[in-house]
N, C-alpha and C positions, 0 to 999 in steps of 0.2 A: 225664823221663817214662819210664816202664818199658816193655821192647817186650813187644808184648801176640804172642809166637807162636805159643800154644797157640788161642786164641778168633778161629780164620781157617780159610774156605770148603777152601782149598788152601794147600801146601805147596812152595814150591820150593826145590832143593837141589839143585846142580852137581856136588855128589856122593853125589845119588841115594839119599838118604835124605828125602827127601818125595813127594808126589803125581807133581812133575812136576820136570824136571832145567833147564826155559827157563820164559821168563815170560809169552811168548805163546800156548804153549799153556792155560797154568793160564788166562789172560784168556779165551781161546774156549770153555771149561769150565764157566764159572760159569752157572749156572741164570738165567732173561730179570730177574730178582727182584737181581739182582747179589750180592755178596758181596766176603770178605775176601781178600787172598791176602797170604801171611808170605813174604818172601826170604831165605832165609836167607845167611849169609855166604861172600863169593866173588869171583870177576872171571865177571863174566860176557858174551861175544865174543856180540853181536849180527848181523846180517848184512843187516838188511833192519830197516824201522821198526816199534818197536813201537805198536801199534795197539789203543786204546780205542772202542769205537762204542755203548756200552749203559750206562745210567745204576746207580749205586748201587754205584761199583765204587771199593774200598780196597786200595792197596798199598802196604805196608810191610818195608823193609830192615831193616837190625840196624846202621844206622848209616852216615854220612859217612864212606866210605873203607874200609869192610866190606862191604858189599853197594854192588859197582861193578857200573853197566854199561859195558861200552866198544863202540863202533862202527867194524866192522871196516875195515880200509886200503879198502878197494872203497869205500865209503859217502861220495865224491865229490859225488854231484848232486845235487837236491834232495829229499836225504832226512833227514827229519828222527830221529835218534834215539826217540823216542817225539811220537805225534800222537793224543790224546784230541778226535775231535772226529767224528758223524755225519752226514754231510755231503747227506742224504735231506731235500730241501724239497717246496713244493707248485709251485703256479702263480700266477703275480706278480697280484694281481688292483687294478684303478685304482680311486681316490676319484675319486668323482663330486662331492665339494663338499671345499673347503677344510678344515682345522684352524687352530687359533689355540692360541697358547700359552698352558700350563692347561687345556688342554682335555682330556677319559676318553675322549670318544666319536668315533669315524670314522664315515665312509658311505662306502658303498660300495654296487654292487649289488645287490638284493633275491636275485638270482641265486646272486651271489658270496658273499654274508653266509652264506645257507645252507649255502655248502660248507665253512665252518668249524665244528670243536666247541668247546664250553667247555674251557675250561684249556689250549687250541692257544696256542703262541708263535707271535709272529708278527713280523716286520723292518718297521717303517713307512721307508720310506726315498724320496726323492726324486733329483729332479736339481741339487736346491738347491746353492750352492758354497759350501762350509764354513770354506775355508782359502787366506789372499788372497794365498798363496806359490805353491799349487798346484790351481791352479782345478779340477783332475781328483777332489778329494776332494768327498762330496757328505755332506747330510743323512741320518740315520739312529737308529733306537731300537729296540731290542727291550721287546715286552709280552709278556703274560699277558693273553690271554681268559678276561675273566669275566660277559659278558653277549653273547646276541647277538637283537637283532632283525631276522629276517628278512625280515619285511615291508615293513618301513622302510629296512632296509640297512645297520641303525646296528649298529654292535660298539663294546662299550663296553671298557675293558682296565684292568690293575689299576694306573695310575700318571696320576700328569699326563703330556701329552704336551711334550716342553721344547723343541720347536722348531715352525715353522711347515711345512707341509707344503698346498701348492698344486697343484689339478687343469694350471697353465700349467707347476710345476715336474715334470711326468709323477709323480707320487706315487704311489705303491703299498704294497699289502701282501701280504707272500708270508709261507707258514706255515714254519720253520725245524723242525727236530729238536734240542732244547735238553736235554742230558745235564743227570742232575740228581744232585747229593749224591757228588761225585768227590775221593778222598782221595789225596793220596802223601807218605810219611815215608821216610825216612832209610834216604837211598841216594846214590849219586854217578851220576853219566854223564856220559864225555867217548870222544873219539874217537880213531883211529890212525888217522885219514887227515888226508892232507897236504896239502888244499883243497879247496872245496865252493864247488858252484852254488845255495846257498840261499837259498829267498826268504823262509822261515819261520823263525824261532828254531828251536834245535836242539832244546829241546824247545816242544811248540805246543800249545795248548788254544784251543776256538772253541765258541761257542753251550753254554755251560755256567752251569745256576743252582747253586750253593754250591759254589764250589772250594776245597779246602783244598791247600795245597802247603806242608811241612813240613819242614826240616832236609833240603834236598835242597845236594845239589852238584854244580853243572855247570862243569865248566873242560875247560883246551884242546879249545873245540869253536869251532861259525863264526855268525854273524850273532848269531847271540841266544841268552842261558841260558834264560831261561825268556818266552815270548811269548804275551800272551791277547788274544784278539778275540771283542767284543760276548758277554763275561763279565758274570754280575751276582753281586752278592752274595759275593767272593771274596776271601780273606785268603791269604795268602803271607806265612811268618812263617820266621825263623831259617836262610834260605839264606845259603848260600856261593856264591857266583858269580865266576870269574876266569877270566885269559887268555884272553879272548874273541877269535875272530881274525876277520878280513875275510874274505868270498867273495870267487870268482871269477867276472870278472874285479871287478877290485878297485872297490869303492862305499861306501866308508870306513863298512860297516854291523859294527860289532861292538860290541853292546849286552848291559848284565846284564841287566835288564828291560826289553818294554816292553809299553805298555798300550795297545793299539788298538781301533779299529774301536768299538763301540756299546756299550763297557764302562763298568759301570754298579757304586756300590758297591765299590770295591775297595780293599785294606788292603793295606800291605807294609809289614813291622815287623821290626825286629832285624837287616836281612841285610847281608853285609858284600860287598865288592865290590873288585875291584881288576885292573887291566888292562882297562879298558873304555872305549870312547868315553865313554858315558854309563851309569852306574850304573841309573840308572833314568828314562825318556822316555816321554812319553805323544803318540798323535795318534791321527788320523783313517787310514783307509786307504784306497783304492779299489780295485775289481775287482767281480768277482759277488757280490751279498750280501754285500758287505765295508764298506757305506758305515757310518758312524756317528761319533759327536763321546762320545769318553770323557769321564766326567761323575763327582763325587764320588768322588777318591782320596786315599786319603792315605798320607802315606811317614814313616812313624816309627821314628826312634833305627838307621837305617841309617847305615855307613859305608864310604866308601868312598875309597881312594886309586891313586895310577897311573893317572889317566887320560890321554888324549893330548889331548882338546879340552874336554869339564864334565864335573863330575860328576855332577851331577841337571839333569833338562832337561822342560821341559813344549813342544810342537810343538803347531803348528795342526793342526788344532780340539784342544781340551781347555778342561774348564770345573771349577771349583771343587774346585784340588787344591792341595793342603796336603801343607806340607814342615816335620815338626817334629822336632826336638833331632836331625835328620840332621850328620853330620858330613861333611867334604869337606875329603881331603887329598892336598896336594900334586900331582905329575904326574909323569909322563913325561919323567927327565933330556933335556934338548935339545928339549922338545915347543914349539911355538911358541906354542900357549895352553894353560891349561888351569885355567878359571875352576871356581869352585864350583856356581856356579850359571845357571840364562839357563832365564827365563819370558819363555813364551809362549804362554799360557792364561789365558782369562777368570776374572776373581775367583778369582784364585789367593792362596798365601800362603806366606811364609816364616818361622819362627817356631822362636824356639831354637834355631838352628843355628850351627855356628863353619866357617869356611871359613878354612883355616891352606895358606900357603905356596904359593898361585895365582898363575898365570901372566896378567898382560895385565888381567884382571879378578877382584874378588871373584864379585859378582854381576851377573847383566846381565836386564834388562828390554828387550825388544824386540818390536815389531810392536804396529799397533792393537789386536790383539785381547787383546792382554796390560795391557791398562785395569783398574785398579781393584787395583791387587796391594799384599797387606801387607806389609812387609818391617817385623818388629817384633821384637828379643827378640835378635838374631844378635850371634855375635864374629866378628870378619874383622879377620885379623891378616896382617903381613907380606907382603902383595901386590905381586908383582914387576911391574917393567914389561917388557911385551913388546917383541917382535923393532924393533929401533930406536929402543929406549929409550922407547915410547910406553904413552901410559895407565898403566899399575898402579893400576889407580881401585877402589875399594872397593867402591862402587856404580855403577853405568852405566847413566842411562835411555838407550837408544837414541832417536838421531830418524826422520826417516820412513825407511824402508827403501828404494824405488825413487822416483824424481823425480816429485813430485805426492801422493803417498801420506800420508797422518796418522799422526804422530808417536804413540807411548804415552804414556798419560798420567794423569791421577786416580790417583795411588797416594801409599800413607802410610809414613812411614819413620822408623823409631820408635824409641826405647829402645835401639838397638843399640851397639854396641863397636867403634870400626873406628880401628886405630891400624899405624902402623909400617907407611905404603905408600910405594912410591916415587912414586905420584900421588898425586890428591886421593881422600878419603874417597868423596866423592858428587861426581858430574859426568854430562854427559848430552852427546848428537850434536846438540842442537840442536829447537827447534819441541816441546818439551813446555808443557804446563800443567798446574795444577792440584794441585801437589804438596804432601803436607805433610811438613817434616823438621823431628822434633819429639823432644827429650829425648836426644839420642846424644852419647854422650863419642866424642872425635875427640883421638888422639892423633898427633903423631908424622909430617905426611904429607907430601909434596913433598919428598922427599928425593933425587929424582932426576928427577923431572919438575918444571918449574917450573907455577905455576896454584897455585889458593887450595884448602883445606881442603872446602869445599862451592865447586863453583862452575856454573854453570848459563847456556848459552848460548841467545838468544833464548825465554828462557821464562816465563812470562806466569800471574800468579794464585801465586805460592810464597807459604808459611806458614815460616818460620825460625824457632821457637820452643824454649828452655828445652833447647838445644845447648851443651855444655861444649869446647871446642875450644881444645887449646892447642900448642904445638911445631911450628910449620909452619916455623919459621927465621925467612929475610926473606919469608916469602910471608903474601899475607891470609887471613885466617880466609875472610871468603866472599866472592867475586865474581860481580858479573851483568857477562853479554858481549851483544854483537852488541844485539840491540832487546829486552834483557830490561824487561820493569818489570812492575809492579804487585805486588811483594813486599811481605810484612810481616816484619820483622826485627827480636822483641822478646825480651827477659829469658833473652838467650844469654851467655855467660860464656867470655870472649876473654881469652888469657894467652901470654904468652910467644911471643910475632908481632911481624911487621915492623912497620913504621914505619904499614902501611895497615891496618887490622883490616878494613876494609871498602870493597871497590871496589865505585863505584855506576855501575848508566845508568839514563837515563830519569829521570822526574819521580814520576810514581806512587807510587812508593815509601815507607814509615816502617820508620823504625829508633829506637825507643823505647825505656830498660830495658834494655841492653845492657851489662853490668860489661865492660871495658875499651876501649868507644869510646862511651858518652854518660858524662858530657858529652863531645861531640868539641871545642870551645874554641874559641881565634879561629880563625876560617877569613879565609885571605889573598885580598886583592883577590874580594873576597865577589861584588859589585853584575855582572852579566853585561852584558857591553857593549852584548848588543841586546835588554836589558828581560827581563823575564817572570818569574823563577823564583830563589828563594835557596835553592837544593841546598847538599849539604855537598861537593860536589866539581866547585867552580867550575872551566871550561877556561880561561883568556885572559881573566880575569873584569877589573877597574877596582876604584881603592880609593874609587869616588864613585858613589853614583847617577845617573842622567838625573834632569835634573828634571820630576816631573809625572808621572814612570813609574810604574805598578803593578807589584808586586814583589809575588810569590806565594810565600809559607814550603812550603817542600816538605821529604822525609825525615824529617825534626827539629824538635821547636820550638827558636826562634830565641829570642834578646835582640838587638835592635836599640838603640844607641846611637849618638845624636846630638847633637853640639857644635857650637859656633864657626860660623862661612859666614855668611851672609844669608838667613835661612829666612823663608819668610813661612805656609806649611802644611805641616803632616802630618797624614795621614790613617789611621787604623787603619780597614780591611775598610770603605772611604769614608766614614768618617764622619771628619769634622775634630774633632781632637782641641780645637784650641785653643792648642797649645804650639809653640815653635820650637824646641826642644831637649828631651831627655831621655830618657829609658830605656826600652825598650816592647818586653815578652816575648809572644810571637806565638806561638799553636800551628799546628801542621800544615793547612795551606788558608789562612789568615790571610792578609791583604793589608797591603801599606803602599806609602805616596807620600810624596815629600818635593818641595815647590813653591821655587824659591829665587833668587835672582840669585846669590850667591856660594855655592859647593858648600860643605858641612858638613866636620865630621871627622867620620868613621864608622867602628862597629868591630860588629860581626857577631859573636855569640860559637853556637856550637851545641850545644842540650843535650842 
């Protein structure tokens, strides 16, 4: 894109060939109507924040590493490099009746309604708790007034409302100052001082509709490159963001992006990242007019390597964000994690992503609220195991977080590439349900952790479906642990495994369609000594029935054969056959009894 620095309100130039020779004053310059300002190319020594408070304003450098800002050694506390944000609200005013989700319309009072105008933004926010880590975050949305009944009290606004908002949860709405149509291109800012008491990203935008942020660069600076709260409608394309460092005192907060508070709408696309906690993290925040749950983000064809813990991160609250064709590389030599990914955001998704050369984890799914997540489409390659040789898991559903708490769970897991870990592919902490892992080539895994290919403890309702999994050594393709069952485990394709393709528990279970373990064949001392159930993974089983016992086909359909003894009945699903001997293929739930004085010869085969 060509800089446009002729078709601009003002001029700046450090050596005093334009309008003005600093940036803050061209800002205080511009007519209430806003305008352009061109920087031209420099270093240019800041001293104090620069400061945006009026809508319709474009600034533009002459490039990444041409037009620098730098912030002088003094610029310790918290101050942020540049702060686009007018901070002039109204008075908090209460709903007198509830909302419901889906709902346009509040009430409030006939008083209070009155004292809003059309097109007023406005914070709907509560005391509601948003986030089951930190109770202190609460509910929150920024609208758009575009109706108001004052008679009634009703204000209607120009969106659904996406959460519930309760006169017992103190709900309110207070009128915000919402900058509108805010531009910045191609420039750098980082700092000369040697630590900071920041509570904001170094640079920081708040209550803004259409942000555009363009080919900026922010490195060696503190808490955050670029940070927005209760933004709507906002794209952030083609940044550089690196060496991001810790406040003081130290709160291991040093992020490339993040996406807070009541932000609505927002696009991050192309920007590359490196020395950061997290490349890009979304949540909730609290304080004054700070409540809200970021809602519709998405992170596209970003990269980023060096981090010291993940690299893309979604945090309580956040809702429907999407992570596509991001790449996530490496870490931090000596770092003790530093996975590619870790959700924790409702209806989230993963999609086209590669995650090369993670520490401890590929990916990590954690907390209830992180229910419902797609992991579809991704390569996840050569995942190390962490400090003590634990995990190097591919994928990792987390279990419940604190003692009593509900595990994550409902997510689909799809199509993906996940070869060359020293753990399993997919594994979980335990108390998940509902899982589908469907169609993923699995190369290569347990090569320093022992544990199976997929393996899955106490977790209840799995779909194992049309999975290619092969090279795991002596270890199994897939195992259930601890009180798993009710899995389905059909038309998966097992190669080049140990002697067990599949460790089973529970009864629940079918494993049908599976090229290299149906048929699984004779299974030894088949009959369980106290009755009930022909699994394919008899404990301490007998090579003879009880007589008279019902014997229930579980996992597999069976072939039942019977010779020799002294039979006097067998029964298929009670009904007496009529025969003392012979051959009788049984599917899954199927029953048989054999009645006898002298025990039979019996041979169990499983298909």
């Amino acid at each position: 894109m060509a800089i446009d620095r002729y078709e601009s309100t003002f001029v700046v130039d450090i050596n005093g060939n334009g309008d003005f020779t600093s940036l803050q004053p061209a800002i205080n310059a511009l007519p209430s109507t806003g305008g352009k300002i061109f920087v031209k190319a420099g270093a240019y020594s800041i001293t104090s924040t620069i400061q945006v408070t009026a809508s319709n304003v474009h600034i533009q450098g002459e490039g990444i590493g041409i037009t620098v800002f730098t912030g002088d050694s003094t610029m310790t506390g918290n101050t942020p490099a540049l702060d686009i944000h007018n901070s002039v609200v109204g008075i908090a005013r209460a709903l007198v009746a509830d909302t419901a989700l889906g709902d346009i319309t509040l009430k409030i009072s006939p008083a209070d309604a009155a004292s809003f105008n059309l097109g007023d933004y406005i914070l709907l926010y509560s005391n509601k708790g948003v986030d089951t880590e930190y109770p202190g975050k609460n509910a929150g949305e920024v609208k758009q007034i575009t109706a108001i009944d004052p008679i009634g009290g009703v204000i209607t606004v120009d969106d659904q409302i996406f959460d519930t908002y309760t006169v017992a949860d103190s709900a309110n709405v207070i009128r915000v100052t919402m900058l509108q149509n805010i531009t910045l291109s191609d420039f750098s800012v980082t700092t000369q001082a040697a630590s900071s008491t920041l509570t904001t990203g170094f640079t920081h935008f708040r209550f803004i509709e259409n942000l555009q942020i363009q080919r900026i660069e922010v490195h060696d600076a503190f808490n955050t490159g670029i940070h927005v709260q209760s933004v709507r409608n906002t794209k952030i394309s083609d940044c550089y963001i690196h060496h991001i460092n810790d406040v003081t005192p130290p709160k291991n907060e040093h992020y490339g992006i993040v996406v807070g508070s009541a932000s609505q709408n927002v696009s991050i696309s192309g920007c590359r990242f490196s020395r950061t906690r997290h490349a890009v993290t979304t949540g909730g925040s609290s304080g004054t007019n700070q409540n809200g749950v970021p809602r519709n983000i998405v992170v596209a064809n970003c990269t980023s390597m060096l981090t010291d813990t993940a690299h893309f991160d979604t945090h309580q609250p956040a809702e429907n964000v999407t992570f596509i064709g991001c790449v996530a590389d490496g870490g931090v030599s000596g770092a003790s994690t530093a996975y590619g990914f870790q959700m924790r955001g409702r209806n989230c998704a993963i999609i086209g992503c590669s995650v090369l050369q993670a520490v401890g984890r590929g990916m990590m799914l954690f907390g209830p609220i992180s229910a419902g997540a797609n992991i579809v489409g991704n390569m996840i390659t050569n995942v190390r195991a962490g400090v003590g040789g634990t995990l190097g898991a591919g994928i990792h559903i987390a279990g419940p977080q604190t003692s009593g708490s509900v595990a994550t769970s409902n997510h689909t897991i799809m199509g993906n590439v996940i070869k060359n870990c020293d753990g399993s592919a997919i594994t979980n902490g335990g108390m998940n349900s509902d899982i589908v892992v469907s169609g993923n080539i699995v190369e290569n895994t347990n090569s320093v952790v022992p544990g199976a290919a997929i393996q899955l403890t106490d977790a209840v309702r799995v779909l194992i479906t049309g999975n290619n999994i092969s090279g795991t050594g002596q270890n199994p393709a897939i195992a259930m642990f601890g009180t798993s069952d009710d899995w389905q485990i059909s038309q998966n394709q097992f190669s080049n495994l140990g002697t067990e393709p599949v460790s089973l528990r529970g009864t629940g279970s079918v494993l049908i369609n599976n090229f290299g373990y149906n048929p699984v064949g004779i299974i030894p001392n088949p009959w369980p000594s106290t009755g009930g159930d022909l699994t394919n993974n008899v404990a301490g089983g007998d090579p003879s029935p009880q007589s008279g016992t019902v014997y229930t086909v579980r996992h597999s359909p069976k072939t039942v054969v019977v010779t020799s003894g002294a039979v006097s009945q067998i029964t298929i699903n009670g009904v007496d056959t009529g025969l003392i001997a012979g051959v009788f293929k049984l599917g899954i739930g199927e029953t048989i009894a054999i009645n006898y004085r002298v025990a039979p010869t019996t041979a169990i085969f499983g298909e």
